[in-house]
C-alpha positions in Angstrom: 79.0 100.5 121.9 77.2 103.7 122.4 77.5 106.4 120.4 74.4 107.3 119.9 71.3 108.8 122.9 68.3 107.2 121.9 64.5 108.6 122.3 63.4 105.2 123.7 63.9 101.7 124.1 62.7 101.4 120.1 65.7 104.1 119.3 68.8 101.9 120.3 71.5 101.0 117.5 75.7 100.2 116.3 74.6 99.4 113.8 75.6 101.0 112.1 78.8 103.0 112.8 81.8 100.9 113.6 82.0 98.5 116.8 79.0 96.5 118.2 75.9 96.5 116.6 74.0 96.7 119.2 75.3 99.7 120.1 75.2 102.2 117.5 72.9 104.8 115.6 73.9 106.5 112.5 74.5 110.5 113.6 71.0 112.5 112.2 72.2 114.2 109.0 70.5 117.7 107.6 70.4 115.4 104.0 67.7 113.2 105.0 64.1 114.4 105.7 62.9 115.4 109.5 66.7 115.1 110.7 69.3 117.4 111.9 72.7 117.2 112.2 74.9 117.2 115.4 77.6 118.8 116.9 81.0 116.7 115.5 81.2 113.8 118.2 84.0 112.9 120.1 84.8 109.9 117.6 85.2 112.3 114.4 87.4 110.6 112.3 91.2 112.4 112.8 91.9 114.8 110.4 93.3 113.6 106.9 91.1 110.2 108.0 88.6 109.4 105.2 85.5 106.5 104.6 84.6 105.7 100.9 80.9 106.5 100.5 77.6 105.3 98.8 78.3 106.3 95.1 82.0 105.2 95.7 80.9 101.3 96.1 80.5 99.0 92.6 77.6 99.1 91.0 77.4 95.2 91.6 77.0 95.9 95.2 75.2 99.2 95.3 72.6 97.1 93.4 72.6 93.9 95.1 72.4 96.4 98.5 69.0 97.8 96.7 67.7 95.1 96.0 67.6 93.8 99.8 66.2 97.1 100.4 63.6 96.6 97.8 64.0 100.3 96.2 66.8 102.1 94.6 68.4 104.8 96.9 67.4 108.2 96.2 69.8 110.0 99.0 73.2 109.4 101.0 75.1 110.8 103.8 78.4 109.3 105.1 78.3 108.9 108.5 81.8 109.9 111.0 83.7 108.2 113.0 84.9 104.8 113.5 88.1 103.5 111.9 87.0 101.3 108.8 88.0 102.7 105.6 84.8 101.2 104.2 81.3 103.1 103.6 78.8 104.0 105.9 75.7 105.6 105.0 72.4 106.5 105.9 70.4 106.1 102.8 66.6 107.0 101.8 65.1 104.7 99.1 62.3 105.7 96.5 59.8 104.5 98.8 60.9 106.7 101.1 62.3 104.7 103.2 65.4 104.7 105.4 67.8 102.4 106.3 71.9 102.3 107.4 74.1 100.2 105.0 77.8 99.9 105.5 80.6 98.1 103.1 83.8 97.2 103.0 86.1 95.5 100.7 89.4 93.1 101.7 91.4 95.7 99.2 90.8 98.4 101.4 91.2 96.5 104.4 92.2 92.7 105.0 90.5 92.2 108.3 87.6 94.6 107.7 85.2 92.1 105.7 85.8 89.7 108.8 84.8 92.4 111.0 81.5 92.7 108.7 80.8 88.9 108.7 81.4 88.5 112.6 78.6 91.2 113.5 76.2 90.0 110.8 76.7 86.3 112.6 76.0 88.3 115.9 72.9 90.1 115.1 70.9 86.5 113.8 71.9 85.5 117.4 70.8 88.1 119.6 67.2 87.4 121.2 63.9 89.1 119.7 62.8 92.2 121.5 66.2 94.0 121.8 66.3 98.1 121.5 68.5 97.4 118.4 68.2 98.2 114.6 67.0 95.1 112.3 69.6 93.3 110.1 67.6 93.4 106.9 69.6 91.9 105.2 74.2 91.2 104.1 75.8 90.9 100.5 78.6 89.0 100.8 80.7 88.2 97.5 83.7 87.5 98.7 85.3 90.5 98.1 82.5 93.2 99.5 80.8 92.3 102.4 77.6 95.1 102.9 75.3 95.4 105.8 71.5 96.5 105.6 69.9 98.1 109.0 66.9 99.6 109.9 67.4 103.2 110.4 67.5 104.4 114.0 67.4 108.3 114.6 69.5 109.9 116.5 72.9 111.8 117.5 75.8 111.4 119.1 76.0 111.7 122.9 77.4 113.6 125.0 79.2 111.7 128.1 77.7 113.4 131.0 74.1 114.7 132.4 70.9 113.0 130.5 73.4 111.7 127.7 75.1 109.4 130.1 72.0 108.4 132.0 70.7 107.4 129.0 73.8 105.4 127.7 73.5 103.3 130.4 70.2 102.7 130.9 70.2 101.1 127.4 73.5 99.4 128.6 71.2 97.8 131.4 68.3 96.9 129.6 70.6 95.1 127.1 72.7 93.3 129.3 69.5 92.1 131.3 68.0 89.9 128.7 69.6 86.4 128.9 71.5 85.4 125.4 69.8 82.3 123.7 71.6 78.8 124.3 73.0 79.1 120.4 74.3 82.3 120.8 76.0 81.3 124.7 78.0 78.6 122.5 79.5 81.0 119.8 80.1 84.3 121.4 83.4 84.8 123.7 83.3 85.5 127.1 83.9 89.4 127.8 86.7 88.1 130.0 88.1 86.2 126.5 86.9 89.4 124.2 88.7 92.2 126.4 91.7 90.4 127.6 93.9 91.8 124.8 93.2 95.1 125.9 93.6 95.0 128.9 96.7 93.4 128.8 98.0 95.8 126.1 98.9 93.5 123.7 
């Protein structure tokens, strides 16, 4: 799940973009402070392809969303790529600080909310120490399902040179810490998790 080159071990995200969590970082944006924007990735949503954003969620979850962030949000950007039609934003509160919230609704998508549930689930099983962003925190009201991360800075990669090197290096230091016992009995198998795919079903 990486679409993002980190700076460090501390930088790794998936959050918040589509896909794995533990993959992802939200692209750097020229809308938030000490950030700059990249180049359009290779994921940029197809043209006529569009996400609702921050100011398009209700204000029942925009506010229940702030209040897990303990300050209102001050700035937005929608982030690219991915294929949910729901929001996600890198947001800067009145305190100044950051964070990556996505949302979805089952109107605009059936399965999509599922989606936001499973990685939720995932994150409060992954072991402490990762190179991931912190789940701060989900609203979940049957309807909307939001995620809270930490912020992570970064950009999309590039798939070759440094970019690549760096992909999978933060591939390898992921896959080398052993899952928790808990976790072990929930998660699928990648064998069970890719087999669709593969089979092109």
């Amino acid at each position: 799940m990486s679409d993002f080159v980190p700076k460090g071990p501390a930088d790794l995200n998936d959050a918040p973009g589509e896909g794995p969590a533990t993959l992802r970082a939200a692209a750097s944006t020229p809308d938030l402070p000490g950030t700059t924007a990249p180049p359009p990735g290779p994921d940029a949503p197809p043209a006529g392809r569009s996400r609702i954003g921050w100011a398009d969620l209700p204000e029942s979850v925009r506010s229940a969303v702030e209040c897990l962030m303990d300050s209102p949000v001050m700035a937005a950007h929608s982030q690219p790529g991915g294929y949910s039609p729901g929001s996600a934003d890198r947001v800067v509160t009145a305190k100044g600080s950051r964070f990556f919230v996505k949302a979805v609704s089952s109107s605009l998508n059936p399965e999509s909310p599922q989606l936001h549930r499973r990685e939720a689930r995932i994150m409060t099983l992954l072991p402490a120490g990762l190179p991931i962003p912190r789940l701060v925190g989900t609203h979940d009201d049957g309807e909307w399902v939001a995620l809270v991360f930490t912020d992570v800075d970064g950009r999309h990669p590039q798939l070759s040179g440094a970019d690549l090197h760096a992909v999978l290096d933060a591939v390898d230091a992921i896959s080398a810490r052993s899952l928790p016992p808990q976790a072990l009995e929930v998660l699928p198998s990648l064998t069970e998790e890719v087999r669709e795919i593969f089979a092109g079903l």
